[in-house]
C-alpha positions in Angstrom: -27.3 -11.9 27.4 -25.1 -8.6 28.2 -22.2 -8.6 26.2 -19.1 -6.7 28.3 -15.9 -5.9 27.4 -13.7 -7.3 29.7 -11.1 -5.1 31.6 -8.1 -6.6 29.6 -9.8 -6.2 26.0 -10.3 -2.9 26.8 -6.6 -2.3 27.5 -5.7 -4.3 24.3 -7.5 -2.4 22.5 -6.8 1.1 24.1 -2.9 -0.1 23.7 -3.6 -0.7 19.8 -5.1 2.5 19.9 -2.5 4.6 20.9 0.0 2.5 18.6 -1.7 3.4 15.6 -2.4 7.0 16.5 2.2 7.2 16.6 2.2 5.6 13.7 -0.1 8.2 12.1 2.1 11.1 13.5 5.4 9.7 13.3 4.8 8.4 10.0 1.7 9.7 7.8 -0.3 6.7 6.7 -2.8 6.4 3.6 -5.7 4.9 2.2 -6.5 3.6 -0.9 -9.1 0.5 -2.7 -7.3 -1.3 -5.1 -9.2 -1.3 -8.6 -8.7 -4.1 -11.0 -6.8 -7.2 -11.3 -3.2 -6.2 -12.2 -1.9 -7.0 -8.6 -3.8 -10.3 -7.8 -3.2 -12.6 -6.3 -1.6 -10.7 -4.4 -3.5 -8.1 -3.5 -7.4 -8.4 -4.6 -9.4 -6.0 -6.8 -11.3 -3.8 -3.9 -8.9 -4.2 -1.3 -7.9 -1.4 1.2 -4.3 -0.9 0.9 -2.1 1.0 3.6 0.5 3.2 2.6 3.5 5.6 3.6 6.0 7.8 2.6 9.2 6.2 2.2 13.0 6.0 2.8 14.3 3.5 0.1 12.8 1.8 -2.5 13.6 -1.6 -3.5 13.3 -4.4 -5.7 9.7 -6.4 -4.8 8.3 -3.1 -2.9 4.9 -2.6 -3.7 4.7 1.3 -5.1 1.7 3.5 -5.5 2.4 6.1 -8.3 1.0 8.2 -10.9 1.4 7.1 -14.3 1.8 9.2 -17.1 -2.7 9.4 -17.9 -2.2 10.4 -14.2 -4.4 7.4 -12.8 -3.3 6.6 -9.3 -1.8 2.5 -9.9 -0.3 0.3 -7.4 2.5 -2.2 -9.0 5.5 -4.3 -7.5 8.9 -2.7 -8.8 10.6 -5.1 -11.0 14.1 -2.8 -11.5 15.4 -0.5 -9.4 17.6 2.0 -12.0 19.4 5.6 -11.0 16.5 7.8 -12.4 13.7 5.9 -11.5 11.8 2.3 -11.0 10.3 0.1 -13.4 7.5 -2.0 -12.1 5.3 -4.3 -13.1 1.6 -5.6 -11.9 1.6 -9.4 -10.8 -1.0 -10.4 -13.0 0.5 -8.5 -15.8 2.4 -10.5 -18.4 4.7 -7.1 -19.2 6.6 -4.5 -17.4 4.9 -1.1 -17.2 6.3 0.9 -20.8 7.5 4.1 -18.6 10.0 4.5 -16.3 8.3 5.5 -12.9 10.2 8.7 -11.5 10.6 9.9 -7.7 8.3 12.9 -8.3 5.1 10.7 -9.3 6.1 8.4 -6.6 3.1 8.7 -3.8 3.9 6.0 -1.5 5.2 2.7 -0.4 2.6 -0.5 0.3 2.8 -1.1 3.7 -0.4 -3.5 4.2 -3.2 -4.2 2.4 -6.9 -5.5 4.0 -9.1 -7.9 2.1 -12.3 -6.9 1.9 -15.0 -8.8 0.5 -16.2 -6.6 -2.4 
């Protein structure tokens, strides 16, 4: 058996393609695995997560910062406040004990994949 592509996946996937490829320029995109359990369920340890630069920040946003041992984490923000964010892993039974400011700030989640690591 030959598998083909047929003439209208190939478009899909030349159209999805190009999409993601304006993203990327309009709007840098990273990469990142997710390591350890401080986000799950929602996202799992080992997960690829997506993210961007942002706009806004709000309350429920999924960040990716530095903290202050300078270890890249990913956390939801809990409390938005005027010089900075507090936030707070979903597994986690406390808040994280700094205040996250705008210049260790690296990105916002925009997606995350599960992978099966």
């Amino acid at each position: 058996m030959n598998p083909q592509i047929s003439k209208q996946d190939l478009q899909l996937i030349l159209i999805v393609a190009v999409v993601c490829l304006f993203i990327a320029l309009v709007q840098p995109i990273q990469f990142s695995v997710l390591i350890g359990e401080s986000m799950e369920p929602t996202i799992e340890g080992g997960d690829i997560i997506v993210y961007t630069q942002y706009s806004e920040i709000a309350e429920g946003d999924i960040i990716v910062f530095n903290n202050p041992d300078d270890v890249t984490v990913g956390h939801r923000v809990i409390e938005v406040q005027d010089d900075g964010y507090i936030a707070q892993g979903d597994n986690n039974d406390d808040p994280d004990p700094y205040l996250i400011t705008e210049e260790h700030v690296e990105g916002k989640v925009i997606y995350d994949f599960s992978t099966p690591f």
